[in-house]
N, C-alpha and C positions, 0 to 999 in steps of 0.2 A: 504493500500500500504506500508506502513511504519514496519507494523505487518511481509507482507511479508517478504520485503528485508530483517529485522530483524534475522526473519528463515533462509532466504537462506545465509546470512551473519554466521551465527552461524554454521550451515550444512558446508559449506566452510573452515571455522575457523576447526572445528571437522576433516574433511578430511583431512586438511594442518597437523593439529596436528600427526593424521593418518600416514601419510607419514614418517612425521619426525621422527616417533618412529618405524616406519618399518626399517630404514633406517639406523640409530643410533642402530638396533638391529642386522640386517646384518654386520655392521662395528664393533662390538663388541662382538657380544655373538656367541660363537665359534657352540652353539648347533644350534643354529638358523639357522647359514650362513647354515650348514650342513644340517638340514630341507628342508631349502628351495630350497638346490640344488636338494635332494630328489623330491623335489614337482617339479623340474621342469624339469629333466630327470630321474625319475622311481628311481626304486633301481640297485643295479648293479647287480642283477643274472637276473632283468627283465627288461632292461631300455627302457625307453617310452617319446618323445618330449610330455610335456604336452600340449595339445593342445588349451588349455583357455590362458594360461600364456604368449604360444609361440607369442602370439598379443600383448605384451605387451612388448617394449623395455628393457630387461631384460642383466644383463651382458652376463648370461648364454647360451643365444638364440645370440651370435656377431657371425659376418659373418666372416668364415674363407679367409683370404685373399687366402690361395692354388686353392679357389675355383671359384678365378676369371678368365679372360681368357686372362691375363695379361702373355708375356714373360714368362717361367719356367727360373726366374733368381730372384733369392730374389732378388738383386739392385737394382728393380723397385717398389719392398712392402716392405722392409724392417720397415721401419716406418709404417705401417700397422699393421704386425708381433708383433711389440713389444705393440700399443694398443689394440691387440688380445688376448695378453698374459696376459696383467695386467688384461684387463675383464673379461676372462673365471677362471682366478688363485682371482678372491676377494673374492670369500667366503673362501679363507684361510688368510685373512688378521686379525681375533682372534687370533687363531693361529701365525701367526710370531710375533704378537703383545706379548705372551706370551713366546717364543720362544728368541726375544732382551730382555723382560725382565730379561729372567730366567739367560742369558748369564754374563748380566752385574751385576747380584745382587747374584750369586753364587757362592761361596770360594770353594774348594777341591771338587768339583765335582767327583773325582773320589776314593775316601777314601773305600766306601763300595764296590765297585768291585774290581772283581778278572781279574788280568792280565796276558795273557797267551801269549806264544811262540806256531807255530801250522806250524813246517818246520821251512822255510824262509819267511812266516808270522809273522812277530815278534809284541807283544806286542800288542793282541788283547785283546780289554776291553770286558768283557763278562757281559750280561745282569742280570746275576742271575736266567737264568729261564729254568724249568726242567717239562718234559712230558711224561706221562706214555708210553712204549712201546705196540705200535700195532699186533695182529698179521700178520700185514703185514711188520710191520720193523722187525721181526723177519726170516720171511720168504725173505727178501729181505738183510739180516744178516746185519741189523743193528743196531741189539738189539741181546741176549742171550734169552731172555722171555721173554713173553706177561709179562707186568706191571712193566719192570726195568724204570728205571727214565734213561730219555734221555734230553742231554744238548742239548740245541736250544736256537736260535732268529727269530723274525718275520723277520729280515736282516743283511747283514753285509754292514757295510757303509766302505769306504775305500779310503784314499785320495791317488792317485799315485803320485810321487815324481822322480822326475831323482837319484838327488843328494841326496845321503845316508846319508851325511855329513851336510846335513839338517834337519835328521831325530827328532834328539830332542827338535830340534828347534820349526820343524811344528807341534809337537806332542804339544808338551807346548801350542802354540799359539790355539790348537783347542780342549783343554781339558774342556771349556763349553761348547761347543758345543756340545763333544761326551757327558758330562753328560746328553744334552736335551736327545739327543737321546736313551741313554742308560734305562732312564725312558718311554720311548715309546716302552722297547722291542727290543733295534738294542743291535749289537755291533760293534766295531769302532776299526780301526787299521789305522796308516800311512805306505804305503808301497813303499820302493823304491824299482825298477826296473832300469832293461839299455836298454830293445828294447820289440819292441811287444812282440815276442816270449819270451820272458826273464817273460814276465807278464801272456804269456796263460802258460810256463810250471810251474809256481808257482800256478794259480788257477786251473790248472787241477790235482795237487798234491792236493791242500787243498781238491778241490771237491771228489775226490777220498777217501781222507781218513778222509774227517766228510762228507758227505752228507747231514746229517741232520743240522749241522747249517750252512751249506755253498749254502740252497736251492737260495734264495734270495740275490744276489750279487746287489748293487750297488757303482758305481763311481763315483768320482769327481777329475778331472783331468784341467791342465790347461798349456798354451805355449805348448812347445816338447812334456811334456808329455801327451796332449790332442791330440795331433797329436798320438801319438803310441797307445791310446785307440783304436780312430777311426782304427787304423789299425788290431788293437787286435778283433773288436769287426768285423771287414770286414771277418774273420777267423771262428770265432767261435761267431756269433752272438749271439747263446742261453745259453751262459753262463751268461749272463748279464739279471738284469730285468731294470735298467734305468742308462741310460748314462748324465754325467751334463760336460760338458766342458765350460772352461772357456778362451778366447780369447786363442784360440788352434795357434800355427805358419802356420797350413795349415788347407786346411778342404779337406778333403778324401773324394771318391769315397763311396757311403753305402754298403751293400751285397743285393747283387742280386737275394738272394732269398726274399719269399712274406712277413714273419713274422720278424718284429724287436722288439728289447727291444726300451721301451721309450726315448725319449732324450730332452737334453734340449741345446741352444748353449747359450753363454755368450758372445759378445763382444764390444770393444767398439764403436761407430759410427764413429769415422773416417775411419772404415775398409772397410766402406760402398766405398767410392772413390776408393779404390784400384782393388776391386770387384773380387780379385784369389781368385776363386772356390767358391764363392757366386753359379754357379750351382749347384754345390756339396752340398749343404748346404739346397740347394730348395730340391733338392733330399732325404735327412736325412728328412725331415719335412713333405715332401710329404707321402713319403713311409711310416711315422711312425704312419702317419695317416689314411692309409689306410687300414681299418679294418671295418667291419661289425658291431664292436660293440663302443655303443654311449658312452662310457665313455672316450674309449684306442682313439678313434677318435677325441675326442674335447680336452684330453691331453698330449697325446701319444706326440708329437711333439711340442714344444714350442720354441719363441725366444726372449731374452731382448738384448737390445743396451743402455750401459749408455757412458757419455763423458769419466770416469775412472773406473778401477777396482783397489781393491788394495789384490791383491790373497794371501790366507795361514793363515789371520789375520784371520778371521772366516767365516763357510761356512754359505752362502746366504740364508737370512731365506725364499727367495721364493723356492729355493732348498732343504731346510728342507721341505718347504710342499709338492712338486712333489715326493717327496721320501713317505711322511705317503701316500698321496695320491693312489699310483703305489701302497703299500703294502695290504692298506684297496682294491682295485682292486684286485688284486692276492687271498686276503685269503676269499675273497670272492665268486671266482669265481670256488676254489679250494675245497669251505664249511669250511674250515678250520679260522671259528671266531675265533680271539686270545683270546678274554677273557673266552671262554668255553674251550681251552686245553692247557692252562699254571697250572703249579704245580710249587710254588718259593719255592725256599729252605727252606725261611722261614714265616710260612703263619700270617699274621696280628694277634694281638690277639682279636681284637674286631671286626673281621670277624668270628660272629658265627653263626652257623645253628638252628633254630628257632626249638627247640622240639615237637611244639603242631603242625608244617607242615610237609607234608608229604615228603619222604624223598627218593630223587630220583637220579641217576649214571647219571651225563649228562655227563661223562667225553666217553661212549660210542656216543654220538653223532656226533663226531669227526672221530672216526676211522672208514673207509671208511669197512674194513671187519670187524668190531664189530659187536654185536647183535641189539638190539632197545634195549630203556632204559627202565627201569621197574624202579617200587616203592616199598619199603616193605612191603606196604597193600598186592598190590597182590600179592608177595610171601605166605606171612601170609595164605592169602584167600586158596593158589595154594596148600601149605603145611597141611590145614587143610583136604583137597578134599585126598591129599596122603598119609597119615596118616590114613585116614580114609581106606584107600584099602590096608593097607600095604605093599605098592607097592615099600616106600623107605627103607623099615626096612630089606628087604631081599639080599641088597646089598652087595656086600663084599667091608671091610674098606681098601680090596686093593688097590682098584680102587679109592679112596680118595675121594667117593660119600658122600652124608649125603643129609637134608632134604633141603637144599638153592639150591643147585647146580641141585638136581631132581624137582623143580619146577620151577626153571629157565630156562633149559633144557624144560619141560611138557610147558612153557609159548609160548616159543621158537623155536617151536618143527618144525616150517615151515625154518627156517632159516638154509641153506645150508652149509654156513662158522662154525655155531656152530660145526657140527658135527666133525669139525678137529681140533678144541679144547679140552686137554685134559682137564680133572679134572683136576688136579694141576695144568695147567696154568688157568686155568677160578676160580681157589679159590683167587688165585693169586693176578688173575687181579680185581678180585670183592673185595679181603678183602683189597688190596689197596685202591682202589674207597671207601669202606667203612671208613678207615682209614685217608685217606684224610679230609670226611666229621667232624672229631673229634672224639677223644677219646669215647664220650656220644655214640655215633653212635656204634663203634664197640661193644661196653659192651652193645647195645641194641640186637646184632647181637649176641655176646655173650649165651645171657637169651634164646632167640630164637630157637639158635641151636649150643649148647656146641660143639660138634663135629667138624661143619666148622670151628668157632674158634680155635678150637685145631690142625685141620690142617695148619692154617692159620700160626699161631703164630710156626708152627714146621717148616714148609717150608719158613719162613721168617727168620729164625733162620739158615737155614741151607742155605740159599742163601748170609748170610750176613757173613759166616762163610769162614775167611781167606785162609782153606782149598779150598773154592770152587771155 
């Protein structure tokens, strides 16, 4: 009897232990929270309630208050809302965790980036990160050629401001912050404004004339100027991918049509008493949730209530995360992984490519009209088969053909978009992709096939050429 207890005392002890390091690993290790949100609603291009788990009092699985059958008047769940929010937002608590750290122990944050004027945008911090052109941004002219380097960010963050006269002020006070964000791929500006419209016709200039870094708009706005968002965003809903408002002077009516951008409200509990436009507010949270799809549904809408805020000192690191959050959603549902089609200016140096692995273009995996990726084996292989037929040697060097591009093409050969690519953009875009991979790389490409090389290096000379 005593043997027993002993086991089951020990077994118990093991399990408690168990816990505590499950626990202790959710609340600190940023891979893990992120894990285990996976395991407990699927991935985001497949998402799935896990169905073992979902019996399991999990933050992940809390019941949304929208979906009781309570009044449509937040005043009645507000305090519900706000421990909805903290539970479904904990596995980003690593994250903010590193987030306060990085803000309070960072000096010059913004010394390696470049700061740009873009209109009446003024003094946008730019990420440093550059993507080869598609032939679809070519064809949509937002590029000159397949492979020209195009400036991007995964987002533009952007704090709205009434008072202009405020500008260096709020700029100063949130220059950690933009550095977090800056290392995550955003870029970051303070924008004053005088009324809605004053803010759609600045972003509909910017969007108009970068499309490319201006896909991913988000805001952070707070008083009056949280009030003109909602009113901006009542307009032009889809200009926006997430709304953050912070104790706005009123809360707006939403747009009435089906699709919104995320939002999140901010304010503090005494406004609970007051209760103007708490419907309006059920409305925003409702609607934002209202989506088919399990991620945009459980955080497309969110609400905190604290006793104070203290706005402009810096932005809320639970708002830092609704912001990666919303992005990792978007580029994922878009295929568009950040880390397979960034090109930085300037690449690590001990980021190198392993000579004795085989050696593959993942940069076409990203462009929606690209080819599929290939490796230089099977070129190799493809080039020995056309060689053999002298199928590539009869070509003329007009057509800027050689033996890479006729077995890429022979590889290819099912692929419908190929065929409106020329040779010179498809040397282009390859001797790019190969150039990128390093130096070693291209001088293998070189030995290979002199020829593509030599166009390569002609056509990059004459692209780079002040003339053109």
């Amino acid at each position: 009897m005593i043997n027993f207890l002993k086991r089951v005392s020990i077994f118990l002890f093991v399990i408690i232990c168990l816990y505590l390091l499950e626990g202790a690993c959710f609340r600190l290790v940023d891979g893990y929270a992120n894990w285990r949100l996976k395991l407990a609603w699927g991935k985001v291009e497949s998402p799935s309630l896990n169905t073992i788990l979902k019996s399991i009092p999990l933050d992940h699985y809390a019941f949304r208050p929208t979906d009781s059958n309570k009044p449509k008047h937040l005043g009645y769940w507000i305090n519900e809302e706000d421990v909805y929010t903290s539970k479904i937002m904990s596995f980003t608590r690593p994250m903010r965790d590193n987030y306060k750290n990085y803000i309070i122990n960072k000096k010059d944050t913004l010394n390696n980036y470049e700061i740009r004027d873009y209109g009446e945008i003024r003094g946008l911090v730019l990420p440093g990160l550059k993507r080869a052109a598609s032939l679809e941004d070519v064809q949509s002219k937002k590029a000159r050629r397949v492979g020209d380097k195009m400036e991007f960010a995964r987002g533009v963050f952007l704090k709205v401001i009434l008072n202009k006269d405020l500008y260096k002020q709020e700029f100063a006070e949130l220059e950690s912050c933009f550095g977090f964000l800056l290392e995550k791929g955003f870029a970051c500006a303070v924008l004053p404004i005088l009324s809605a419209n004053d803010l759609l016709s600045k972003i509909y200039k910017f969007k108009t004339e970068q499309s490319v870094l201006s896909e991913n708009l988000y805001v952070w706005a707070d008083a009056e100027s949280g009030g003109l968002v909602q009113e901006a965003c009542f307009i032009k809903p889809d200009y926006w991918r997430a709304l953050m408002i912070t104790d706005p002077d009123q809360f707006l009516q939403p747009p009435t049509q089906s699709i919104l951008p995320w939002v999140f409200f901010q304010f503090e509990k005494t406004r609970i008493h007051k209760e103007d436009g708490l419907d309006n507010l059920y409305n925003w949270v409702f609607r934002a949730r209202s989506t088919n799809h399990l991620y945009s549904s459980r955080l497309g809408g969110l609400v905190r209530t604290s006793e104070t805020f203290y706005v402009g000192k810096e932005i809320p690191s639970i708002f830092v995360s609704f912001i990666l959050e919303n992005v990792k959603f978007v580029e994922h549902l878009s295929n568009k992984g950040f880390e397979h089609q960034v090109v930085t200016f300037a690449q690590p140096e001990d980021q190198k490519i392993n000579e004795a692995e085989p050696i593959s273009l993942t940069t076409f995996a990203n462009d929606k009209d690209s080819p599929p990726d290939f490796d230089l084996q099977k070129i190799e292989e493809s080039i020995e088969d056309l060689s053999a037929g002298d199928s590539a040697t009869n070509l003329e060097p007009a057509d800027f053909n050689c033996e890479i591009i006729s077995a890429y093409r022979s590889l290819n050969a099912e692929d419908k978009m190929l065929k409106k690519i020329s040779n010179r953009d498809l040397i282009l875009k390859l001797g790019l992709s190969f150039e990128q991979m390093g130096s070693h790389v291209l001088e293998q490409v070189r030995q290979k096939d002199p020829l593509f090389h030599r166009y390569y290096m002609s056509l990059q000379a004459i692209q780079d050429s002040p003339l053109n």
